[in-house]
TORKOL-692688 format. One record per atom (N, C-alpha, C, O): atom name; y, x, z; residue in one letter. Coordinates in steps of 0.001 Angstrom, whole numbers. Last residue first. Layout:
N
ATOM	CA	Y	X	Z	A .
...
# end
This chain:
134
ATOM	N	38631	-33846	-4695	X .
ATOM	CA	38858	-34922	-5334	X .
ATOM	C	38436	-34419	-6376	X .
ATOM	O	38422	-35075	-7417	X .
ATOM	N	37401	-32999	-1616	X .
ATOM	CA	38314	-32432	-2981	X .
ATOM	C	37864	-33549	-3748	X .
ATOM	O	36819	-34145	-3485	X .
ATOM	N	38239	-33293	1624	X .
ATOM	CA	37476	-33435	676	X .
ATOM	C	37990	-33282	-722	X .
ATOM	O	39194	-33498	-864	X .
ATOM	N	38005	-31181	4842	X .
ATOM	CA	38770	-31513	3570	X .
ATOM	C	37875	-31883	2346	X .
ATOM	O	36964	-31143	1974	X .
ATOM	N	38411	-30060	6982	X .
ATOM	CA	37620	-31346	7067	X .
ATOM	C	38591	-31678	5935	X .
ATOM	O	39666	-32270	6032	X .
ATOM	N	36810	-26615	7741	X .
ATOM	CA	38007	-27309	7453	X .
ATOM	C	37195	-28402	7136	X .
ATOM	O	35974	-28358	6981	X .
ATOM	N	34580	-25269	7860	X .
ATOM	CA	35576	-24723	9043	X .
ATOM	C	37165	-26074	9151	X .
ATOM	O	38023	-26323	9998	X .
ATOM	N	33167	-25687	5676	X .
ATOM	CA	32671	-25727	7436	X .
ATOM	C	33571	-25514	7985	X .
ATOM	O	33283	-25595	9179	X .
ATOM	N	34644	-25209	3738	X .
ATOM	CA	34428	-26045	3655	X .
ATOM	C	34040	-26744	5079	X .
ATOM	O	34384	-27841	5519	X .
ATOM	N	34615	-22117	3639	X .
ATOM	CA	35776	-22749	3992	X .
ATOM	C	35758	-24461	4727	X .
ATOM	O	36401	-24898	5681	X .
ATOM	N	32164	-21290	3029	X .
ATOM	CA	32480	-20925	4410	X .
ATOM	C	33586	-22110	4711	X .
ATOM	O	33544	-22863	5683	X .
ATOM	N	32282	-22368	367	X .
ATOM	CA	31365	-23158	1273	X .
ATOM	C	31714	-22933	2836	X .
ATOM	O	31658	-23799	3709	X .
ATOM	N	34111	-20360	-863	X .
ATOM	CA	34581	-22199	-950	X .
ATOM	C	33897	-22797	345	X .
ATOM	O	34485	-23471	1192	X .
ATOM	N	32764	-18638	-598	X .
ATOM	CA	33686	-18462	42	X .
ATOM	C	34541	-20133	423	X .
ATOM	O	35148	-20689	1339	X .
ATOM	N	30874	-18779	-1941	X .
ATOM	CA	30413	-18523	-559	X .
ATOM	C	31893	-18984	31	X .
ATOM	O	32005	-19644	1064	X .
ATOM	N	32101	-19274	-4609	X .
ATOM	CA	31022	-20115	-4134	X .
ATOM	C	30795	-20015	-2782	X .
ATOM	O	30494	-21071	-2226	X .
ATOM	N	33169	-16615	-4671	X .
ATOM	CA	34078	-17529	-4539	X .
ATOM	C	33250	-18728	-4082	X .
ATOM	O	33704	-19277	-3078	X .
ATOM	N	30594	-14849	-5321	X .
ATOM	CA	31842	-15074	-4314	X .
ATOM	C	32402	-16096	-3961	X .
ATOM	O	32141	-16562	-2851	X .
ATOM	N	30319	-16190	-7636	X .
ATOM	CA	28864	-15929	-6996	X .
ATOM	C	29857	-15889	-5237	X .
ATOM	O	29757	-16693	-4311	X .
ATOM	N	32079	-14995	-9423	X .
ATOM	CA	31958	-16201	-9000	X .
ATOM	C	31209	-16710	-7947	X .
ATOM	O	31579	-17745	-7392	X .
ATOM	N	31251	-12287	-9027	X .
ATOM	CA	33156	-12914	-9034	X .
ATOM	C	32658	-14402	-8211	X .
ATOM	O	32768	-14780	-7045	X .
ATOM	N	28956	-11913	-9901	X .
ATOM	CA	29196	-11923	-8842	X .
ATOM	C	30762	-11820	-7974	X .
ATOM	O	31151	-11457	-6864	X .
ATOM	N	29534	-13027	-12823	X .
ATOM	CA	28673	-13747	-11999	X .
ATOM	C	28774	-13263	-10151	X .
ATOM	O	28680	-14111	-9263	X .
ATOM	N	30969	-10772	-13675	X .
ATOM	CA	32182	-12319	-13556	X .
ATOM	C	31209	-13077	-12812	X .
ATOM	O	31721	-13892	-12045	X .
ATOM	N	29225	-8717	-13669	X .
ATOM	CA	30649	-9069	-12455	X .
ATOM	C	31591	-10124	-12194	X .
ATOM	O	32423	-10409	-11333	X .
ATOM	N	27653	-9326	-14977	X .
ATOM	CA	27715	-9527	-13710	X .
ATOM	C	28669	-9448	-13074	X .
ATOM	O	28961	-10028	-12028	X .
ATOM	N	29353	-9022	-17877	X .
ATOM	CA	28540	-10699	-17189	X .
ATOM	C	27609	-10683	-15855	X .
ATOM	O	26922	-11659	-15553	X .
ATOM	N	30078	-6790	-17483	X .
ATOM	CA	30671	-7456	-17515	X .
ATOM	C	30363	-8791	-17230	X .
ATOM	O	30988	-9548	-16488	X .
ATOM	N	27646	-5674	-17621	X .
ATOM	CA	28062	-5142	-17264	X .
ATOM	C	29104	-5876	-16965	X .
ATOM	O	29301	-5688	-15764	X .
ATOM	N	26818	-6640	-20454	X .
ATOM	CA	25815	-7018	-19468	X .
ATOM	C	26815	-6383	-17816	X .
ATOM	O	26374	-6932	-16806	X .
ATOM	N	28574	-5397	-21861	X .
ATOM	CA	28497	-6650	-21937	X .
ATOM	C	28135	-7268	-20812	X .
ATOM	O	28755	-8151	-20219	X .
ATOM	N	28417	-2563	-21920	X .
ATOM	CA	29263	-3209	-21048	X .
ATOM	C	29207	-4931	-21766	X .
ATOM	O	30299	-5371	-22126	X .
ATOM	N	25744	-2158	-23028	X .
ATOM	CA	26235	-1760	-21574	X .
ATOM	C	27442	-2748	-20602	X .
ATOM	O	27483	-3284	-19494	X .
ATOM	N	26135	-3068	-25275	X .
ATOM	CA	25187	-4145	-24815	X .
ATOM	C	25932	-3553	-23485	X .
ATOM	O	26670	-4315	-22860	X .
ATOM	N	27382	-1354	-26551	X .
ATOM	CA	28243	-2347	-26364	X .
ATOM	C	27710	-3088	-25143	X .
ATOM	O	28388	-3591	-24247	X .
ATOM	N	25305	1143	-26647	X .
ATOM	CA	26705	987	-26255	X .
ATOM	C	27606	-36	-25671	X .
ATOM	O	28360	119	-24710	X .
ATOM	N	23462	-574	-28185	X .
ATOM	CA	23209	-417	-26752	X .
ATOM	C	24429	208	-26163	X .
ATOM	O	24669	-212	-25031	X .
ATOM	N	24361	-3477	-30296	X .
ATOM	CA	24381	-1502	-30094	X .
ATOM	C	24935	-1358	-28770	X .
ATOM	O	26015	-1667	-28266	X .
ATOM	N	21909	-5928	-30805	X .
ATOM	CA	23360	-5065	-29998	X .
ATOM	C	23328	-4119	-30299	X .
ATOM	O	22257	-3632	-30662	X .
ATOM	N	19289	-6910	-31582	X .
ATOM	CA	20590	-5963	-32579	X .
ATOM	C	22027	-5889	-31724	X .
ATOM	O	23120	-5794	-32282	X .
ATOM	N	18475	-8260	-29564	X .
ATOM	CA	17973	-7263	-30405	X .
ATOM	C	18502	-6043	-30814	X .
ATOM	O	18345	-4841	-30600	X .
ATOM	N	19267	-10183	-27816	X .
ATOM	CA	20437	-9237	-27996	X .
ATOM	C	19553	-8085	-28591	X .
ATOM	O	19809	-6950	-28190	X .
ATOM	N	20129	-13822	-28631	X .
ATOM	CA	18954	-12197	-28505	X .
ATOM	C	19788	-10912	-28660	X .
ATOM	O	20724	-10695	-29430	X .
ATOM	N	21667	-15748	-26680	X .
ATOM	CA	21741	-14661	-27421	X .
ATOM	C	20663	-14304	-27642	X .
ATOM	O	19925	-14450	-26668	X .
ATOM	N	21991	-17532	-24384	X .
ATOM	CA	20991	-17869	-25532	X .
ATOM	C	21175	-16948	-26638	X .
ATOM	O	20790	-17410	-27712	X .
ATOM	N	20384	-16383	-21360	X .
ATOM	CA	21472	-16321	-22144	X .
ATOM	C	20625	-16742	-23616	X .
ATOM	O	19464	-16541	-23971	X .
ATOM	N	20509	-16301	-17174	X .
ATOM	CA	19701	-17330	-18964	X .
ATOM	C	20728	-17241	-19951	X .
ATOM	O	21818	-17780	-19757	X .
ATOM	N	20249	-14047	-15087	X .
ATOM	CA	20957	-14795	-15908	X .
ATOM	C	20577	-15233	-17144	X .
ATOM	O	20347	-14477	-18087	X .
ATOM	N	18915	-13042	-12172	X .
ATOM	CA	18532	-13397	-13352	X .
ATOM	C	19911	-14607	-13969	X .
ATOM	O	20336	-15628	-13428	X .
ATOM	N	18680	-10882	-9382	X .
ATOM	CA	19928	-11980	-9886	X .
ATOM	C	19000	-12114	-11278	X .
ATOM	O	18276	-11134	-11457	X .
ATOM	N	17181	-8767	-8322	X .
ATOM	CA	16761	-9995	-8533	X .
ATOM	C	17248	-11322	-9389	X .
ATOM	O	16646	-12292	-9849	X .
ATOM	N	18922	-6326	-8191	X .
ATOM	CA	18763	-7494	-7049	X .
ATOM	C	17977	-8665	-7120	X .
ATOM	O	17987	-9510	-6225	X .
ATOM	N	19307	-5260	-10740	X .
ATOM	CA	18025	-5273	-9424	X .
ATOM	C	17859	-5991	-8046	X .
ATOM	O	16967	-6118	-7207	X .
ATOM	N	19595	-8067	-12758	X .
ATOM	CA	20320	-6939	-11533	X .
ATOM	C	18794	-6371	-11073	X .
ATOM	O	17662	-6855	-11071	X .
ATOM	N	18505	-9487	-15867	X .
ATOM	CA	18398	-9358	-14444	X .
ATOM	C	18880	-8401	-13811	X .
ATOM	O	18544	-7392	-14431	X .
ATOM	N	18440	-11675	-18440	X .
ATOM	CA	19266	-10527	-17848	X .
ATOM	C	19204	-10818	-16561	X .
ATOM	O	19587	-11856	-16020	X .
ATOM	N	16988	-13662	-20477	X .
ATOM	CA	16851	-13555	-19297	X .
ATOM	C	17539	-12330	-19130	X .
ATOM	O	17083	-11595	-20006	X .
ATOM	N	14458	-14971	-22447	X .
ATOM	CA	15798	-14786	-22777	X .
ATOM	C	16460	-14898	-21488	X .
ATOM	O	16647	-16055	-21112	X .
ATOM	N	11890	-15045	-22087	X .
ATOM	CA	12676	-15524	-21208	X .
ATOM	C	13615	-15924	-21672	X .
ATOM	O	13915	-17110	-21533	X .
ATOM	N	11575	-12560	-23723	X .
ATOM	CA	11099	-14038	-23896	X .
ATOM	C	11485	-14898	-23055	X .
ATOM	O	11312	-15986	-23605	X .
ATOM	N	13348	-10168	-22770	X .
ATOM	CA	13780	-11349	-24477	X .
ATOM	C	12660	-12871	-24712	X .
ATOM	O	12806	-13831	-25470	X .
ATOM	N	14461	-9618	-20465	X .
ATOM	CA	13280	-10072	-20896	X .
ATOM	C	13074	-11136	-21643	X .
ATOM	O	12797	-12325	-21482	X .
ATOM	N	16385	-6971	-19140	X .
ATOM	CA	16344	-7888	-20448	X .
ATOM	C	15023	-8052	-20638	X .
ATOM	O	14298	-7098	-20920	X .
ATOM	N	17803	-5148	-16312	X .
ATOM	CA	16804	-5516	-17476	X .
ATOM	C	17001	-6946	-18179	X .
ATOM	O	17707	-7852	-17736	X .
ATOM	N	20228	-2925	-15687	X .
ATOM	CA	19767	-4130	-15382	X .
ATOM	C	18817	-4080	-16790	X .
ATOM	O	18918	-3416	-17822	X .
ATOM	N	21807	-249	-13422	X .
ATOM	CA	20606	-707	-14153	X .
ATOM	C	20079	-2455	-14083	X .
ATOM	O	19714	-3100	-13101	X .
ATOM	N	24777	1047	-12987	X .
ATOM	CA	23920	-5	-12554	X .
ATOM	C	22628	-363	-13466	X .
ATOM	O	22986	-959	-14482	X .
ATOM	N	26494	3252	-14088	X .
ATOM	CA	25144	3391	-13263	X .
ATOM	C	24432	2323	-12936	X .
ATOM	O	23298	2581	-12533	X .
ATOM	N	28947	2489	-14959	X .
ATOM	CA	28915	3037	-13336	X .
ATOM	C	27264	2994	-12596	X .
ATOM	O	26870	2836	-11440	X .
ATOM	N	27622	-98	-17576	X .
ATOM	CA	28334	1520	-16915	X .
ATOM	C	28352	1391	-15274	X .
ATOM	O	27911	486	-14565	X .
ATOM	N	23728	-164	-16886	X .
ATOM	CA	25509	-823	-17341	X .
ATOM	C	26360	669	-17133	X .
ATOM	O	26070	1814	-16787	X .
ATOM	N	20991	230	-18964	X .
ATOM	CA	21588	619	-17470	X .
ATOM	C	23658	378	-18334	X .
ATOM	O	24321	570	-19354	X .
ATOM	N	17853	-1686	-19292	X .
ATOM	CA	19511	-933	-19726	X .
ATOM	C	20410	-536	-18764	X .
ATOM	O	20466	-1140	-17693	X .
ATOM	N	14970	-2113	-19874	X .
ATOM	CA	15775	-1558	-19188	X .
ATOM	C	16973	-1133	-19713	X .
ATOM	O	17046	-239	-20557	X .
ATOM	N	12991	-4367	-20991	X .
ATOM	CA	13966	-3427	-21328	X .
ATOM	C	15354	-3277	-20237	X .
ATOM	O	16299	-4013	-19955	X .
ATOM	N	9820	-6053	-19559	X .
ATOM	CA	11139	-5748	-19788	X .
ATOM	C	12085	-4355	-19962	X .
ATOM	O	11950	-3401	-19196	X .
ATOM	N	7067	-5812	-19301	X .
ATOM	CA	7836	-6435	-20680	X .
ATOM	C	9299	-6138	-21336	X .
ATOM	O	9792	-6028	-22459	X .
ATOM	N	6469	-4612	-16965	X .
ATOM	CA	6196	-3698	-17966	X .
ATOM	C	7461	-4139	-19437	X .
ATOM	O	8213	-3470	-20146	X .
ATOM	N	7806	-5621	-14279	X .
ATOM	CA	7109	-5764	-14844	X .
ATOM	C	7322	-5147	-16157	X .
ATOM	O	8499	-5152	-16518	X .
ATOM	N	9355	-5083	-12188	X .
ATOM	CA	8116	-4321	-11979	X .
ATOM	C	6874	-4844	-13692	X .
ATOM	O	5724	-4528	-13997	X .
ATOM	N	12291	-5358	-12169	X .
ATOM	CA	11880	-4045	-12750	X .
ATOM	C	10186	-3747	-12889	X .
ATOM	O	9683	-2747	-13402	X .
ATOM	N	12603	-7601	-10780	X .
ATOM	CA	12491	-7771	-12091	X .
ATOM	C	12270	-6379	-12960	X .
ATOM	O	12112	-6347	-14180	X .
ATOM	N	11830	-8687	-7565	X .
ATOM	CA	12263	-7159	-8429	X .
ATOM	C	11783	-7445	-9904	X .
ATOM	O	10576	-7505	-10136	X .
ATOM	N	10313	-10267	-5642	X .
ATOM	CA	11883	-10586	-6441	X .
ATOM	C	12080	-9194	-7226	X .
ATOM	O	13294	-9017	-7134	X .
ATOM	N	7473	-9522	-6195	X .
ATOM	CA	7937	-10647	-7128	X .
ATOM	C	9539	-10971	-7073	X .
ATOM	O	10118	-11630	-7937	X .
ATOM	N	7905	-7343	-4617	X .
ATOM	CA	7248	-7084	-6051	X .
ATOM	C	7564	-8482	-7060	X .
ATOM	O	7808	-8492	-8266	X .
ATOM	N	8371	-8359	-2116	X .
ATOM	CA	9175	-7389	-2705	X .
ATOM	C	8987	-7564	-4202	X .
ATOM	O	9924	-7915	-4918	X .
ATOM	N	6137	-9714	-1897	X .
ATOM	CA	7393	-10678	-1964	X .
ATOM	C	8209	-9575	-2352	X .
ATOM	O	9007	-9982	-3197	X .
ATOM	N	3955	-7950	-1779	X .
ATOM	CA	4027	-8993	-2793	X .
ATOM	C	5389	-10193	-3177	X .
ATOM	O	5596	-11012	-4072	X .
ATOM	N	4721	-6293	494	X .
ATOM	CA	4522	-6145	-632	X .
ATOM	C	4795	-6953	-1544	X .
ATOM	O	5828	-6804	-2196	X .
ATOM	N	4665	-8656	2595	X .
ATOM	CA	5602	-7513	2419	X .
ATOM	C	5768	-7464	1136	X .
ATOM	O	6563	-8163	507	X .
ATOM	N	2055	-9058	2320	X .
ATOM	CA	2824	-10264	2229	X .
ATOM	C	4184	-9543	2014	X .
ATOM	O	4835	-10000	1075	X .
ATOM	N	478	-6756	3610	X .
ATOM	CA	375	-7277	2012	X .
ATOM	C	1548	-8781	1664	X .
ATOM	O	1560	-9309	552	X .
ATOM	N	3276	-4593	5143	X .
ATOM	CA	1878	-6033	5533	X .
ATOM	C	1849	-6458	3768	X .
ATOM	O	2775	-6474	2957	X .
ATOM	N	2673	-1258	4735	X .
ATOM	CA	3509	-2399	4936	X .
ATOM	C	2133	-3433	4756	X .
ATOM	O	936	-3342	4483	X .
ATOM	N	1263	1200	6906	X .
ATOM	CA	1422	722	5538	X .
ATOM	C	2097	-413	5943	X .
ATOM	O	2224	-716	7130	X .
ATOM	N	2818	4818	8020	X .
ATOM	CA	1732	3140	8212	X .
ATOM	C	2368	2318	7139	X .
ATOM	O	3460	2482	6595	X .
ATOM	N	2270	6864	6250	X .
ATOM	CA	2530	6850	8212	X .
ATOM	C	2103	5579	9110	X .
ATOM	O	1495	5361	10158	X .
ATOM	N	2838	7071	4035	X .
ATOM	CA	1729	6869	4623	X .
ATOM	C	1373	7105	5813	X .
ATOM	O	300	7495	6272	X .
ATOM	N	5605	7249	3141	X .
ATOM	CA	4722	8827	3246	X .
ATOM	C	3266	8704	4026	X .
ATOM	O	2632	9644	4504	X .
ATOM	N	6403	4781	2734	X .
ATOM	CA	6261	5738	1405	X .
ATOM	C	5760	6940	1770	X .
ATOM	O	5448	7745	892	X .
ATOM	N	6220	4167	5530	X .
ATOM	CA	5776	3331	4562	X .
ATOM	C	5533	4524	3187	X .
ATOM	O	4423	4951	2868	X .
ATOM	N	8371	5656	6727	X .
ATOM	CA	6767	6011	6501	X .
ATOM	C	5584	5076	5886	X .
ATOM	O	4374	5289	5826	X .
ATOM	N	10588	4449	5238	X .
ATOM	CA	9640	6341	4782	X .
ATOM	C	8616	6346	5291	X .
ATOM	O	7688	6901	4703	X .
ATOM	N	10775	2171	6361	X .
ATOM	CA	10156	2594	4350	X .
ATOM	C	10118	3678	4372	X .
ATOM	O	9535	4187	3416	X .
ATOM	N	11095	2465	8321	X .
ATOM	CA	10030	2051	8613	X .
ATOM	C	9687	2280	6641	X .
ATOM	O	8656	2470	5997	X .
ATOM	N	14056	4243	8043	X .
ATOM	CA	12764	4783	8929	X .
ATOM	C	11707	4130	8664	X .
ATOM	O	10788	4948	8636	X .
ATOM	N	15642	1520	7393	X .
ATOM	CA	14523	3042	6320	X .
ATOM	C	14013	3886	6916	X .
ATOM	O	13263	4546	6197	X .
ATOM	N	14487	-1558	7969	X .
ATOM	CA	14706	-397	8651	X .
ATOM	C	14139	809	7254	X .
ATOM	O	13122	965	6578	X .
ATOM	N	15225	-3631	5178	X .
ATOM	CA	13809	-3026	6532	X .
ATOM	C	15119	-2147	7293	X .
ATOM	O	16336	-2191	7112	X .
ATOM	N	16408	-5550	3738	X .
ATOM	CA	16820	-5752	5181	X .
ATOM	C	15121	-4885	6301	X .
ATOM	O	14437	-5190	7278	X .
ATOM	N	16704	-4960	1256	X .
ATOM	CA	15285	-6328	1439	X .
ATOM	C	15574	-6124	3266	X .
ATOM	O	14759	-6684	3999	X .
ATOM	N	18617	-3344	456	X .
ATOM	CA	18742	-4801	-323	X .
ATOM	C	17293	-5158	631	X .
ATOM	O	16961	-6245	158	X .
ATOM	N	18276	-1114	2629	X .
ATOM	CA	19229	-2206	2522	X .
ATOM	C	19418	-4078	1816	X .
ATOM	O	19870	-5166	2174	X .
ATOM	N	16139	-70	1377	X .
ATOM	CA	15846	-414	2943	X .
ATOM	C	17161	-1766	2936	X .
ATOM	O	17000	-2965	3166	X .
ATOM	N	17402	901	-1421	X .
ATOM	CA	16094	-272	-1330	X .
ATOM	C	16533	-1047	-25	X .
ATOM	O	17063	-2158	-19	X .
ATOM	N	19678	1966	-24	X .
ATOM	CA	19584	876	-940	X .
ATOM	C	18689	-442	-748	X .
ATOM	O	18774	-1615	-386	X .
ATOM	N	17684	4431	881	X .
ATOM	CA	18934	3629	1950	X .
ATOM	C	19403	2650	1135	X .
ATOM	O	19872	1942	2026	X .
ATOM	N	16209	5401	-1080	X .
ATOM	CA	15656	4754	114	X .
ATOM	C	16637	4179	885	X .
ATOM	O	16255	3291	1647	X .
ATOM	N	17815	4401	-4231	X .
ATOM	CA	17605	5124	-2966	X .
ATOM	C	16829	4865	-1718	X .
ATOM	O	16983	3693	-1374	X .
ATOM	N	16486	2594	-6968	X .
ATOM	CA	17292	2909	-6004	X .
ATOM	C	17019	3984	-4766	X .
ATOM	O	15855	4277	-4494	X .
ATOM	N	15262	2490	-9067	X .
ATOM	CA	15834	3736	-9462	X .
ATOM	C	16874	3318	-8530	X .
ATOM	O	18047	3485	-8865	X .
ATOM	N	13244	361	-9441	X .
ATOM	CA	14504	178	-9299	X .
ATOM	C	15679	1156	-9411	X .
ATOM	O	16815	823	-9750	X .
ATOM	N	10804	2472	-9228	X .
ATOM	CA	11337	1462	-10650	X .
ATOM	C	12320	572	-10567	X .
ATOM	O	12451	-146	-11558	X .
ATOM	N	10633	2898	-6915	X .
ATOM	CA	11368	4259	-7692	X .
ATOM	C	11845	3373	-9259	X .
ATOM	O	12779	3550	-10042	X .
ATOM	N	10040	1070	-5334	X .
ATOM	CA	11490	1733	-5054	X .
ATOM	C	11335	2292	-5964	X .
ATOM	O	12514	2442	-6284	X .
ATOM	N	7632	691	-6405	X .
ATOM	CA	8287	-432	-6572	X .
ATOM	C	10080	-120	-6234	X .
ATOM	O	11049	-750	-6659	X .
ATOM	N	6307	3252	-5537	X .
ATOM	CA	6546	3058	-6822	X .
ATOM	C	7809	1770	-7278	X .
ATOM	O	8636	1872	-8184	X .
ATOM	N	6809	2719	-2596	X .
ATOM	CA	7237	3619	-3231	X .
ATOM	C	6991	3593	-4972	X .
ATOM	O	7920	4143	-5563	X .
ATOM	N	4716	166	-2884	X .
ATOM	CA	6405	263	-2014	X .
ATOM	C	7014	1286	-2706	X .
ATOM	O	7847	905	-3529	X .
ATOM	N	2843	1348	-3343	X .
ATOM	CA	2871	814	-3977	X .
ATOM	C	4069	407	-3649	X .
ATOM	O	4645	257	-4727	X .
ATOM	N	1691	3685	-1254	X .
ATOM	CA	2083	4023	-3071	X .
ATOM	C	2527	2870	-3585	X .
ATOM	O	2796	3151	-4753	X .
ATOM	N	1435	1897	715	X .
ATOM	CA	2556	2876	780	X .
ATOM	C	2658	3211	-962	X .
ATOM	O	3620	2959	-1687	X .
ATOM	N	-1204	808	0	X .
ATOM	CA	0	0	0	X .
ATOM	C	1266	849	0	X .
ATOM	O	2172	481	-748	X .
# end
């Protein structure tokens, strides 16, 4: 199980202080998870492995500018973060030139996690205040 945590971090091409971060371990408990000190619970595993859109073979990896890596799973028709985020687009983006594609994809997360914001932020508001919008 440790090889399999550690492969599932390295095909995100995040850091052990990332990974530990995006799924809320302790990274003391993912190093010895990844150095076989003790293994994670198979339920662990398998919920990591199914939100990570990197683990599966189909998809094309593109990495945005400033380094962010996101994938494309043209049967889906589907753009994913490593976070899991998945966006439905009715493009094929076959014939992009992977130049452009960068900052496309690159750009349609940040207006998703623009918005993705403002959604939390509406809802926090919403609890705190007794206001109905018309």
């Amino acid at each position: 199980m440790s090889i399999i945590i550690k492969e599932l971090r390295t095909k995100t091409g995040l850091s052990q202080q990332k990974f530990a971060d995006l799924f809320s371990i302790p990274v003391s408990t993912l190093r010895k998870w990844e150095q076989g000190e003790s293994s994670a619970p198979r339920y662990v595993v398998n919920l990591i492995a199914r939100s990570l859109p990197s683990v599966d073979s189909s998809l094309e990896k593109i990495e945005g500018k400033d380094g962010a890596i996101f994938y494309y799973d043209k049967a889906k028709q589907q753009v994913a973060d490593v976070k899991g985020n998945r966006i439905t687009i009715s493009e094929d983006l076959t014939d992009v030139k992977k130049q452009n594609l960068k900052l496309y994809i690159s750009d349609l997360f940040e207006s998703f996690y623009e918005i993705q914001e403002r959604f939390n932020r509406d809802c926090r508001y919403d609890k705190q205040e007794d206001i109905i919008w018309i």
